[in-house]
Structures are given as C-alpha cells and as structure tokens.
C-alpha positions as CSV (number, residue, x, y, z in Angstrom):
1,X,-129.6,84.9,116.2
2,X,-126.6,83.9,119.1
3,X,-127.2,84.9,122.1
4,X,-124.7,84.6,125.0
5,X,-126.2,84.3,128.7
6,X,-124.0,85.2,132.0
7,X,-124.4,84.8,135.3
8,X,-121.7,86.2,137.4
9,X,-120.4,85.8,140.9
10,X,-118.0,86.9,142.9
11,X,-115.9,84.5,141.9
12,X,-117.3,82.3,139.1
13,X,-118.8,82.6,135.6
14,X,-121.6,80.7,134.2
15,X,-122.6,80.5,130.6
16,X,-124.7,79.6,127.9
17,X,-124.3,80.4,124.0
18,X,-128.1,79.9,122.8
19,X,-129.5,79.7,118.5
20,X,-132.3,81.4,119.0
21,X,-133.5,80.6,115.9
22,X,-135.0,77.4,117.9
23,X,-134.1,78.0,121.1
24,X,-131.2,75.7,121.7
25,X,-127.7,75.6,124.0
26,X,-124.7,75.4,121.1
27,X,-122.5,75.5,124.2
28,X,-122.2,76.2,127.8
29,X,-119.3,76.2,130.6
30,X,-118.6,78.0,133.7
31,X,-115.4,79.4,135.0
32,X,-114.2,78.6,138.8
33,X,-112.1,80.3,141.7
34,X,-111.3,83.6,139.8
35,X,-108.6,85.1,141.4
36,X,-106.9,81.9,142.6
37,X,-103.9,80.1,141.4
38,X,-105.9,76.7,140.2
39,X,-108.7,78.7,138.0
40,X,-110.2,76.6,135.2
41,X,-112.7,76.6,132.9
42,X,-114.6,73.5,132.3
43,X,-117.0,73.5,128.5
44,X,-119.9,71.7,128.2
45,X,-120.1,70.9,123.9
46,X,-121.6,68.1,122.3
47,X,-122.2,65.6,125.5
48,X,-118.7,66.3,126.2
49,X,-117.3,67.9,129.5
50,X,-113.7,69.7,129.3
51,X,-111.8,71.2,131.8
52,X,-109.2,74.1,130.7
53,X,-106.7,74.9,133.6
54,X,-105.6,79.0,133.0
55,X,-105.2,81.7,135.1
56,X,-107.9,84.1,135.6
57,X,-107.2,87.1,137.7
58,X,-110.5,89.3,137.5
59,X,-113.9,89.1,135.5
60,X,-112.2,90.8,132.4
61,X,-110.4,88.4,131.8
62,X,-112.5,85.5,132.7
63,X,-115.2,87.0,129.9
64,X,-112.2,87.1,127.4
65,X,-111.1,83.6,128.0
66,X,-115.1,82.5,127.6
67,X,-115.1,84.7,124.1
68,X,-111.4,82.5,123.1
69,X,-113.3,79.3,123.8
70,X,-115.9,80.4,121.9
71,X,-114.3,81.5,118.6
72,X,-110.8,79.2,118.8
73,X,-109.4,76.4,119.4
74,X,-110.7,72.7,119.8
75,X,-113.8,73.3,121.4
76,X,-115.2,77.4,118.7
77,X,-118.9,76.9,118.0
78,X,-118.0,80.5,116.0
79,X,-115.9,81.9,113.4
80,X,-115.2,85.3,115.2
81,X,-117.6,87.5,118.0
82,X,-119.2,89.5,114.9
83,X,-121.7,86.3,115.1
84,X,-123.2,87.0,118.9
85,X,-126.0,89.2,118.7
86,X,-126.3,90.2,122.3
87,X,-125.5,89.2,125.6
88,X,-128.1,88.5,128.1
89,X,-127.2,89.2,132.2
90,X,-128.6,87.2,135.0
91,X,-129.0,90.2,137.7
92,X,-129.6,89.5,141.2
93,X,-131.1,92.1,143.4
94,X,-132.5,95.3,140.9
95,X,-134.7,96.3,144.8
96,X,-138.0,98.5,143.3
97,X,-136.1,99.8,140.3
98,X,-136.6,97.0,138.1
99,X,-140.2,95.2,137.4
100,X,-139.1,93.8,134.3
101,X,-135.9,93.1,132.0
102,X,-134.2,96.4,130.5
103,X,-131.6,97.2,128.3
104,X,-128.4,98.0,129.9
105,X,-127.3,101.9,129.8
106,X,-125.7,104.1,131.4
107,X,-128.8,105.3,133.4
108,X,-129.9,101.8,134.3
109,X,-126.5,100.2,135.5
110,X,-126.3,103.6,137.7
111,X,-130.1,102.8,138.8
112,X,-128.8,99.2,139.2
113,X,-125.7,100.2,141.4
114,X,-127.9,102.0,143.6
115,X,-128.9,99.1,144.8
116,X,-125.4,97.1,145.9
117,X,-126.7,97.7,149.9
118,X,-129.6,95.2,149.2
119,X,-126.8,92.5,147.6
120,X,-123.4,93.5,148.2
121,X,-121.7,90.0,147.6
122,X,-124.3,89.8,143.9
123,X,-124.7,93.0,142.8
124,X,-121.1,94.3,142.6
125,X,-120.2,90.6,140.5
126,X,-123.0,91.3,138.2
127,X,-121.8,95.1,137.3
128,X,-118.3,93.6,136.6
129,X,-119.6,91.0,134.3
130,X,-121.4,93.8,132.4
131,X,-118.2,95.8,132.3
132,X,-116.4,93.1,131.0
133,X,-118.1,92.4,128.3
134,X,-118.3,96.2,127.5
135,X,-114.5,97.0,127.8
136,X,-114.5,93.7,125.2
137,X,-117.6,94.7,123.0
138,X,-118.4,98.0,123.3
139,X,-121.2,98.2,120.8
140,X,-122.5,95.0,121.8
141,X,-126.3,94.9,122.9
142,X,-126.5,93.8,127.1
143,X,-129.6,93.3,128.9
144,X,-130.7,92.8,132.3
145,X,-133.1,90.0,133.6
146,X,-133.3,90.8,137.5
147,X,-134.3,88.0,139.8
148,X,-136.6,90.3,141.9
149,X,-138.5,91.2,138.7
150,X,-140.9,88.8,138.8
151,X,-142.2,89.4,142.7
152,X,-142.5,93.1,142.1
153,X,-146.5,92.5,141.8
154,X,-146.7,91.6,145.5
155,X,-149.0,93.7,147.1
156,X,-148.0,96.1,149.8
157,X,-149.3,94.1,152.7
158,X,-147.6,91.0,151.5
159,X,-144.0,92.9,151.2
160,X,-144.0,94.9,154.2
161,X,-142.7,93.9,156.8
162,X,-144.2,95.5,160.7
163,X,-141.4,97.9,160.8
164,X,-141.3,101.7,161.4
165,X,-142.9,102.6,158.2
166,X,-140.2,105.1,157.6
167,X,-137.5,102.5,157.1
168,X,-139.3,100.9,154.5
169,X,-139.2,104.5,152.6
170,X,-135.2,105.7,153.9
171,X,-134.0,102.2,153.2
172,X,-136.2,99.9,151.4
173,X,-136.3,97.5,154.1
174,X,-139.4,95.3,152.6
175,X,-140.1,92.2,150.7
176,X,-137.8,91.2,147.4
177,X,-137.8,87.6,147.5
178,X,-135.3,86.3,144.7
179,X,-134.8,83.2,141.9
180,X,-137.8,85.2,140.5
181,X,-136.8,84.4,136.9
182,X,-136.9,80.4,138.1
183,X,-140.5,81.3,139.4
184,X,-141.7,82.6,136.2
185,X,-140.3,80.1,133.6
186,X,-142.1,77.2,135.5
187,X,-145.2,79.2,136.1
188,X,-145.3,79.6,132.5
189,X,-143.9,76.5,131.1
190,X,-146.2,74.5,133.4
191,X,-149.4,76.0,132.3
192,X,-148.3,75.4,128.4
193,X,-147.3,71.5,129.7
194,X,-150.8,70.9,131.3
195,X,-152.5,73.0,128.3
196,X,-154.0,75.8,130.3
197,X,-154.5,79.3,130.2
198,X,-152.5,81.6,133.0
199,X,-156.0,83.6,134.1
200,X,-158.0,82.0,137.0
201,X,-155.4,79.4,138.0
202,X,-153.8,79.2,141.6
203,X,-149.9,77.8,141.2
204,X,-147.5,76.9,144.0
205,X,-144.1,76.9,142.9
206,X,-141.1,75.0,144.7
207,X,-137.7,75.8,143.5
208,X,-135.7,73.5,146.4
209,X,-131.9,73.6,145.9
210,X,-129.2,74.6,147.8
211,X,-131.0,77.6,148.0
212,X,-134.6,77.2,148.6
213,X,-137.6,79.3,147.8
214,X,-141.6,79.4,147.3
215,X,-143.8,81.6,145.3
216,X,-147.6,82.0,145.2
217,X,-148.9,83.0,141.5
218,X,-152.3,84.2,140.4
219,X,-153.2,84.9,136.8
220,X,-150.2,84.8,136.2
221,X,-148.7,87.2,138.7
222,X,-146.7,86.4,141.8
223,X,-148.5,87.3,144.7
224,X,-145.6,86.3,147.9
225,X,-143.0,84.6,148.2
226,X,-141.1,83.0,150.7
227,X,-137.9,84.7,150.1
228,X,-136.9,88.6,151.8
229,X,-135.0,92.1,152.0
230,X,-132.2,89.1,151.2
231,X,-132.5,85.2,150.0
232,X,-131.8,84.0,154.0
233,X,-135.8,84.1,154.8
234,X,-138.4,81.4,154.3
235,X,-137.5,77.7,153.8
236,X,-135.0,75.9,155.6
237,X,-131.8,75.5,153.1
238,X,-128.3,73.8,152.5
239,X,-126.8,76.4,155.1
240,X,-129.5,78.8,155.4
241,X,-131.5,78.8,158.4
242,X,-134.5,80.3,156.8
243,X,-137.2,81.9,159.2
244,X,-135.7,82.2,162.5
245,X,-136.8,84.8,165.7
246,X,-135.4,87.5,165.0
247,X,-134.8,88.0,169.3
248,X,-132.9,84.6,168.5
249,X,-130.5,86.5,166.4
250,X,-129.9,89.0,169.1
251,X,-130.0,86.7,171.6
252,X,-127.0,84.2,169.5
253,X,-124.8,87.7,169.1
254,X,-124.7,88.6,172.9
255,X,-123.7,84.8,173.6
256,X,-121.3,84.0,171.0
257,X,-119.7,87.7,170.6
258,X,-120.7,88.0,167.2
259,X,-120.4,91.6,165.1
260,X,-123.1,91.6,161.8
261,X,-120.9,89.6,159.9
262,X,-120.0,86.9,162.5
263,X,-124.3,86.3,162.4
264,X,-124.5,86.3,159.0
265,X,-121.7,83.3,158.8
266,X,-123.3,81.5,161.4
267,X,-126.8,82.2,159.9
268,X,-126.0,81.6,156.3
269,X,-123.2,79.5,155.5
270,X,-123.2,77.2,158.8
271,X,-127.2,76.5,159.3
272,X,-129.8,74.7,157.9
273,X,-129.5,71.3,157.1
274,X,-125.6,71.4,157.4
275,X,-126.3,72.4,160.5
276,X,-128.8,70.5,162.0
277,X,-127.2,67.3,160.9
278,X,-123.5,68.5,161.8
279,X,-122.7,66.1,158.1
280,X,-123.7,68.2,154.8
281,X,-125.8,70.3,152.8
282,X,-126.7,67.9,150.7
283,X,-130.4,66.2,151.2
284,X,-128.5,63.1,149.5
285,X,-125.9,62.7,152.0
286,X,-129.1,63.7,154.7
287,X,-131.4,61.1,153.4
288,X,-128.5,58.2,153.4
289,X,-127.6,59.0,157.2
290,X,-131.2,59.0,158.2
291,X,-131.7,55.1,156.6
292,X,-128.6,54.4,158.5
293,X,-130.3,56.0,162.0
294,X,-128.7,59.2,162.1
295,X,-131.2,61.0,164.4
296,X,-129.8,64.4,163.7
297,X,-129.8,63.4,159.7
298,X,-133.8,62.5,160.1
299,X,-134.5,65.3,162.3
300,X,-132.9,67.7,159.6
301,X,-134.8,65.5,157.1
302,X,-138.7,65.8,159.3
303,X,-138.2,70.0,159.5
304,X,-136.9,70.3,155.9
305,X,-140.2,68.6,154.8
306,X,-142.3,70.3,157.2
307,X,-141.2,73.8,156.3
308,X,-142.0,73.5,152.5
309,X,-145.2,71.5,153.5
310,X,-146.2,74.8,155.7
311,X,-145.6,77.1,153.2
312,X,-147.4,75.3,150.8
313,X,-150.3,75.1,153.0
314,X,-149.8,78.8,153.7
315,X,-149.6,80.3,150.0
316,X,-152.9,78.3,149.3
317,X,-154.5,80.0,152.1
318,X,-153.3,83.3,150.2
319,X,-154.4,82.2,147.1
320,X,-157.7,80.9,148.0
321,X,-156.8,77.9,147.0
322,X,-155.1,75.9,144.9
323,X,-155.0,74.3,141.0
324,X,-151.3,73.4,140.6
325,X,-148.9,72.9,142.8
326,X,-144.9,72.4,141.1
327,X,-141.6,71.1,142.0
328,X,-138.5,72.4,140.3
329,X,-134.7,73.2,141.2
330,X,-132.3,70.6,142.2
331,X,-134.2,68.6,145.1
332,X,-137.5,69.6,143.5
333,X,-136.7,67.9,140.1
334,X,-134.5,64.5,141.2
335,X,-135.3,63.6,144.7
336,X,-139.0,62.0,144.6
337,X,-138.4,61.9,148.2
338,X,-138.5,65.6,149.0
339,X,-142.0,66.3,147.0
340,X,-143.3,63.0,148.9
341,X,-142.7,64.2,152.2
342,X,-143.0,68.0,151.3
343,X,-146.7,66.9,150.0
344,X,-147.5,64.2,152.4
345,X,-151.0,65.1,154.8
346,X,-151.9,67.7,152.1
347,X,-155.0,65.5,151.7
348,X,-157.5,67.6,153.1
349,X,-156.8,70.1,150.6
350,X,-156.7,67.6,147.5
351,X,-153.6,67.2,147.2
352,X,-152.9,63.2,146.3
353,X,-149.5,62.3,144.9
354,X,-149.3,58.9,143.0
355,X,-146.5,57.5,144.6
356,X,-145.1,55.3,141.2
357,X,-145.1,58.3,139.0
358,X,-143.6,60.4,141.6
359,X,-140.5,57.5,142.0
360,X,-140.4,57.6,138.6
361,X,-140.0,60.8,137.4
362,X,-136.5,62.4,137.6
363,X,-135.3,65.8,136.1
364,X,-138.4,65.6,133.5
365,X,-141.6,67.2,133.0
366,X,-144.6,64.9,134.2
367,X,-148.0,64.9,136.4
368,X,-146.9,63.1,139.7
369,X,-150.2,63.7,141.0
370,X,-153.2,60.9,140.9
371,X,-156.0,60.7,138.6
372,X,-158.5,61.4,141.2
373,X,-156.3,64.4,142.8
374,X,-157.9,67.7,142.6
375,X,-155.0,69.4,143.1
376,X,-152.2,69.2,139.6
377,X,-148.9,67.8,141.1
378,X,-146.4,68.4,138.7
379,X,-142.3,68.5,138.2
380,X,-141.0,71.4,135.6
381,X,-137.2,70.8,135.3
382,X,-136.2,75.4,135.3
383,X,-134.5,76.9,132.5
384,X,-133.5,80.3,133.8
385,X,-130.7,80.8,131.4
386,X,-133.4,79.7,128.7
387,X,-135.9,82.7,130.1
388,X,-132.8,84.9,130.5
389,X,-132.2,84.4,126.5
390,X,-135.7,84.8,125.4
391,X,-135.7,88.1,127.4
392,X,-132.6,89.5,126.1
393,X,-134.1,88.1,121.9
394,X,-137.4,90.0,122.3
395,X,-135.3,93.5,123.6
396,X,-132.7,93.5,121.3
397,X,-135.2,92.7,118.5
C-alpha cells in the first residue's frame, strides 16, 4: 500500500511517498517559492538530495510536477499513479469541527473552509492542496489529519479564555493550540520506547523549533497546551513573541501607528529570539554569539530557557505531577543545550538530567535522564508525516 503525504503552504509543498507495508519513506521532496520565477523542487531518494529548477505558478501545478517526479524520469519510484493508494493531508486549523482525522468530502472540506478566519494564511493553502490533487485524481482517496485534533480533549476551563462568554460561542475565540499531530506521535511513540502503558502516566511534551510549543498528556489525552486561538501564544519562538500583555499590544499600536496587520508583523515575524538578539532566529547562531559575549544573544538565550522551564513546571502542576517529561522538534532533538537549560533547577520536582547522555544524544531516541531521576527525561525525534500516513492507511482501509 503507497501512500502519498502533503503538507501545503502558501507557497511550498512538502512530501513524502510512504510503503505502508512496513512503514517506510520510498521518497520525499518539497517544492519552494511557488509563484516566483526561481521555483524548484528539490527530491530526497536514496541518501541523495536533487534540486529540479521549473516553473510553478499555482498548487495545481506544483502537485502535478510532484506526481512527474514520481512516475518519470531519473529520480520514478512508480510505474504510473494507479500504484498510490491514497493521499494523506496535513491540515492546520480544523477549530471544534474536527477531533480526529476524516475522510475528505464534500461536507467536510465545506466544514473545513468554515474555519479559514481561525488560519487564513494555512487553511486556504491546505484546501488548494486538496483541490489539486482532486482536479488530478478525482477518484483518488484524501484524508485529513488536523493539527488541532489532538488538543480537542482540553477541558473547558483549560481552553477558555476570561472573555465575554458570548464571543467564545459567535466566534470561537478559545483555546486550539496546534502541531497537535507532533504531540501525539511522541506521546505515543515514547510510551512504546520506555515500554509503558498510556493509562496513569503524566507526559510533558516539548516540540521546540522555529515554532515552539508544549502539551500536557494524561492517559493518553492532551489536557493544555501552550499554544492558542492561533500558534503566536505560549513559548518564546524564532520570531514569535509568545505570551505577551495583551495592554502591551495596544499600547505598541498607539506608539508605532500600527493597523492589525502591522502588530501581527511586528509580533510574529520580527520577535522572539530574532528579536531580542537583533542577529537570528536560529538558537545556533544565538548560542555562538552568547560564547562570544553578546549580551543581547545570552539574554535571548536565559528567557528562551526560562519560558519552556515555566511551562514545564506549570503543566506538572496541571497534571499532578509528572512521569515523563520529552524533547522533540528541531532544538528539542539536536541542541543538548536547550533541554539542559530548559531542565536545569527542576530538581525539586525529580527532575535529574545526566549531563553525558544528554551531550550525547542527537536527533535519536534515548533516556537523557539519570538513573536515580524520578522523573523519565527522554528525546523522541517526531514523525508527523509518519502519523499523517498511518492515519490516512487505517481510513482508507
């Protein structure tokens, strides 16, 4: 069984052609700068990396191109498209709609569309992706796996927010959080790793990337998360802010002259630690300048540690306790430096990192954590596009 995984933006492509039969990537790729004069393709086959220069105007045509690499030419893992058995959607923001991965019809992309106000720059990308694939394979199975799904069995009084009640019901103003398909691989995948069963254990999980988020998950089940109505709440990111007064916001828009969108630019693509350390958005970049005595690269580097380390401490407050806590995403997995500071004076709650393993693991499944910890420190390299496929297997079949 071939199944075919996208995830598309508003002006990319990723994918990932799995054999289901054991659960393995034949191929993978992503397309770049749709739309623009230099759009390319790059494939991923065999060890190999290959960049294809070719014009790509819309999504249409961008699935097209993915479907030619796939069936001709130097790089075909297939003899025609008659081999794919489905094609599996990464969906961003499915709001209340969508507690679990569907079957794309008619009625659901119309339920899905309803929701474009919650993620207008996702949403709209996603429903072309589907489209395209449809205008190319009409009769071709296309599933759904929504990256609010998992969070939907937050309790009310963790995904309200204290608003007038009434715009919670006229404009679902609440709660979402997102990479909720990230959240539940590792949960999962890190219970099978340590050999434990999901009931009765208390997991903390750190996706930290670009984009950064944390979840709290009981039995199971996610119970908060750090994420909001959109992904800009919670943990300080690349260019996110994360939490921030929201008089600030107010305050920043009266000084600076800024309309909605002007806020969201300065709030979401010029904050966080690109802001802070006026160099990057990338902790690698940060953590170089701060050896070198950059203060504004070590004071970017002190609150990015110090926000995950309060959430962490905050979501085993919710969970009345803690058994595991995990680090995935690309910081979580390869920097050992982010989980020691993001762990570091987590004592008093048992939480003892073993400093060798945790400089030696990189981008691999392992137990950082000390023998005598009684908190499980682990790393769980995610495999959304993995989850994403086994979804879109067990619908289809």
């Amino acid at each position: 069984m071939k199944i075919l995984v996208l995830n598309c933006g508003s002006s990319s492509i990723k994918y990932a052609l799995y054999e289901m039969e054991n659960g393995t990537v034949i191929t993978s790729g992503g397309i770049e700068k749709i739309g623009l004069p230099d759009s390319f393709i790059n494939v991923k086959l065999n060890g190999g990396k290959h960049k294809i220069d070719s014009p790509i105007e819309e999504h249409t045509a961008g699935v097209k191109l993915i479907f030619q690499v796939l069936t001709t030419g130097p790089y075909a893992v297939m003899q025609s498209l008659e081999e794919l058995d489905a094609v599996g959607h990464r969906m961003v923001h499915g709001g209340e709609k969508f507690n679990q991965s569907v079957l794309l019809t008619p009625e659901v992309m119309e339920a899905f569309e309803a929701c474009n106000d919650l993620a207008p720059l996702h949403n709209p990308a996603n429903i072309k992706g589907v489209n395209a694939v449809k205008a190319l394979l009409p009769d071709l199975p296309q599933v759904g796996v929504f990256d609010t799904a998992f969070h939907q069995t937050m309790p009310d009084y963790a995904f309200m927010y204290a608003l007038p009640y009434h715009l919670y019901k006229d404009y679902g103003v609440r709660r979402y959080g997102f990479h909720g398909t990230s959240h539940r691989y590792v949960s999962q995948r890190v219970c099978e790793f340590l050999g434990v069963q999901p009931e009765g254990k208390r997991i903390i999980t750190c996706h930290i990337g670009n984009g950064a988020s944390i979840a709290a998950v009981k039995d199971g089940k996610c119970v908060d998360t750090s994420m909001g109505l959109t992904p800009l709440e919670g943990l300080m990111m690349g260019t996110r802010s994360g939490d921030i007064d929201a008089g600030a916001v107010t305050f920043l828009m009266d000084k600076l002259h800024l309309d909605t969108k002007g806020i969201s630019n300065l709030l979401n693509k010029e904050s966080g630690l690109a802001g802070i350390s006026e160099l990057s958005n990338d902790f690698r970049d940060i953590m170089a300048a701060a050896e070198e005595g950059n203060e504004k690269a070590r004071l970017a580097k002190d609150m990015y540690y110090y926000r995950i380390r309060k959430y962490i401490g905050e979501y085993a407050a919710a969970l009345g306790g803690v058994d595991i806590i995990l680090f995935t995403g690309g910081a979580g997995e390869n920097q050992w430096e982010v989980r020691a500071g993001a762990t570091q004076g987590l004592e008093f709650m048992g939480v003892k990192v073993d400093m060798e393993k945790n400089k030696n693991c990189r981008a691999t499944e392992a137990i950082i954590s000390a023998d005598d910890s009684r908190v499980t420190v682990c790393v769980i390299p995610t495999d959304e596009e993995l989850m994403i496929a086994l979804d879109t297997k067990a619908l289809v079949k």
